[in-house]
N, C-alpha and C positions, 0 to 999 in steps of 0.2 A: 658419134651419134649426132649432134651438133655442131662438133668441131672448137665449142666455148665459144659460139657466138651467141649474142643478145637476144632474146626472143624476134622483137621486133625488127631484127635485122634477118628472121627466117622466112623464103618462100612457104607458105601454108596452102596445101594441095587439101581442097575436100571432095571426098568421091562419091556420089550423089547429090553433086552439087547442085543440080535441078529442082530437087524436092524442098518442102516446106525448111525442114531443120538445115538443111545443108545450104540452101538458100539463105535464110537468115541467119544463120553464123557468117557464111560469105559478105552479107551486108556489109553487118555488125564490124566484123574483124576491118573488112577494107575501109571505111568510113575512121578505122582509130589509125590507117596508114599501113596495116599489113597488109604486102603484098599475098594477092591469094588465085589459084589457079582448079578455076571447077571443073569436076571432072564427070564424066557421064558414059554412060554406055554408047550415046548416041554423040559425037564432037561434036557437030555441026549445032546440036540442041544445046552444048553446053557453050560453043562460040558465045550464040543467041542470049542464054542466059547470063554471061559474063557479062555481055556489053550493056544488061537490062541492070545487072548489081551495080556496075560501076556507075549509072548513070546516077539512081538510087543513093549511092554511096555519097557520090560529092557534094551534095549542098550541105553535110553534116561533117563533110572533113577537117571544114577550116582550111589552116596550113598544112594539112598533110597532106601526102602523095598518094592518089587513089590507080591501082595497080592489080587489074583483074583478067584475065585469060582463060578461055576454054579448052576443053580437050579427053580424048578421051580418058577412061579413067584409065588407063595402066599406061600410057602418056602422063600422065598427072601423078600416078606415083610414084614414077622415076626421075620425073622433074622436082618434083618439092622438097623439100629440106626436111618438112614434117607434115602426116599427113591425119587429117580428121576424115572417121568414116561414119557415113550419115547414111546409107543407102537403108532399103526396107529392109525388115527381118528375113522375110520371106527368099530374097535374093543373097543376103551377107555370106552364106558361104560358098556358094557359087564366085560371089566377085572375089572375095578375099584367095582361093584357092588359085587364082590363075597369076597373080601379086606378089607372089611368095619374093619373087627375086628382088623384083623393081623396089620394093618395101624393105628388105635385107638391111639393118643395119639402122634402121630408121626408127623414131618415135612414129607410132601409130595409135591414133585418139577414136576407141571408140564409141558412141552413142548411141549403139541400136537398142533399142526396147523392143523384147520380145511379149509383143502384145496384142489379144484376140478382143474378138466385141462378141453377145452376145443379146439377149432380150434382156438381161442381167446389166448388160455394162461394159465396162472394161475389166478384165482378169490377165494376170500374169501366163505367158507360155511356158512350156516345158523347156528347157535347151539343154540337151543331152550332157553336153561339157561343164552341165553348172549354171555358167550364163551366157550371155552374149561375148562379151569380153574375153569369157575364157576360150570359147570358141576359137578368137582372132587369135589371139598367145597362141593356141593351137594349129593351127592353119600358119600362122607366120614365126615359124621358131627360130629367127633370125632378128627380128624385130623387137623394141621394147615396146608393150603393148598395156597400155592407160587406158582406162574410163574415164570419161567425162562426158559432160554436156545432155546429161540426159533429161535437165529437171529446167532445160528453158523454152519457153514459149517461144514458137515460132512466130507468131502472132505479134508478142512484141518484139521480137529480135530486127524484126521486120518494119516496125514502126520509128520511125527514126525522129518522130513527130514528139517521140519519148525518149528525148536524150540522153537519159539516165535509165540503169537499169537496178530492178533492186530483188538482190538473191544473192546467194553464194552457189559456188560449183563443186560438188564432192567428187573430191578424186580420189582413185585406187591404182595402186599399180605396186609392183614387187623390185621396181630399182628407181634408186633414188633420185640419181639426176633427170631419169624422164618425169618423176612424178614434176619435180621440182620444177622441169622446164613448162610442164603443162596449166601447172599451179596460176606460172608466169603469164601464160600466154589468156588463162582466163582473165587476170589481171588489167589486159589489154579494155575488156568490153566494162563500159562508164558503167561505174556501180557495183562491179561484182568482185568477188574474190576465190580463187581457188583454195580450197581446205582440204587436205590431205584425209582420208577416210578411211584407210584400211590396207590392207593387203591385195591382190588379184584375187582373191579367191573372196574377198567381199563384194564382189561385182555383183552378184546376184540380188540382195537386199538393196542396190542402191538402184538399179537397174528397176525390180521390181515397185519401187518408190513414187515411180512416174506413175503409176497405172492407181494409185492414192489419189496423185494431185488430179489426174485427168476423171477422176469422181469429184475431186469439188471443183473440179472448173465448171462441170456439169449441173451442179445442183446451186452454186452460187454465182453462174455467169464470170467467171473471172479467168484471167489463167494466171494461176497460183503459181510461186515459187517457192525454194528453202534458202533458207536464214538461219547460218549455225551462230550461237549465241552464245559471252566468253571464251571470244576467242579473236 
């Protein structure tokens, strides 16, 4: 899966690394020294994008090695060691479907929120397999396939002007060393901690959770995170 190497010694592929979440993880992670490789439907967008993170990235690195690369996404899944999937709902099982291989054997992290707007607001979507997550397990049964990262602000992932970050990351997954490895790697971004939450099949409620916070980020201007407490 990893092979028992250190988190921080893993290429991190995220595939919609263009977009708002997959962008500020990208930041975030390369700025603590992980190397990370965006991935996009379009390379040439994600080249662009890489060499816009990295530049971002460094003045908050310190001593660390800032180490970012574009490309397309099924290039980026068969290069990374582990890969974060960040793309829209709308697209995730079209990308995931064509992946199956290059993904094969790999921890796969994913954070899509299945999420509509209305006159109402935000409201949770339907996802036939349950949730998002279960979706990917679905689509890549080769794969160890994690939740995470669903409950951070792109907004501040992105701010680096905010060196610290303050939240925990609920994680799901059904084996243990990938939850473990994942738990790790949220560990990496200043201030946060990964918290183990359940099984794959609690993907839904934690999934669902976001579409909570993105009402009070609304009604009190803020973008809210989770904080699990005794523990």
């Amino acid at each position: 899966m990893t092979d028992g190497r250190a988190v921080e010694d893993l290429v991190v592929g995220v595939l919609g690394g263009t977009g708002p979440q997959g962008r500020g993880l990208a930041v975030r992670l390369a700025a603590s020294g992980q190397r990370i490789l965006l991935g996009s439907r379009d390379a040439d967008r994600a080249a662009e994008v890489a060499t816009e993170v990295a530049g971002r990235a460094l003045p908050a690195a310190g001593t660390a090695e800032v180490w970012v690369q574009g490309g397309s996404n099924v290039d980026v899944a068969g290069a990374a060691d582990l890969v974060i999937v960040a793309v829209p709902y709308a697209g995730h099982a079209a990308t995931l479907a064509d992946l199956a291989s290059p993904l094969a054997g790999k921890v796969v992290v994913d954070c899509v929120v299945p999420m509509g707007f209305d006159e109402l607001g935000a409201y949770a979507l339907d996802v036939p397999e349950g949730s998002v997550t279960q979706q990917a397990a679905a689509l890549l049964p080769d794969s160890f396939v994690v939740g995470a990262f669903h409950h951070l602000s792109a907004v501040l992932l992105e701010d680096l002007s905010k060196p610290t970050l303050d939240g925990d990351v609920m994680v799901v997954g059904d084996d243990r060393a990938a939850t473990d490895t994942v738990q790790a790697l949220a560990g990496r971004l200043p201030g946060m901690r990964g918290i183990y939450s359940g099984r794959l099949r609690n993907a839904r409620q934690v999934e669902a959770l976001t579409i909570n916070l993105v009402s009070v980020n609304r009604r009190y201007k803020v973008h809210a995170g989770i904080r699990i407490t005794d523990v």
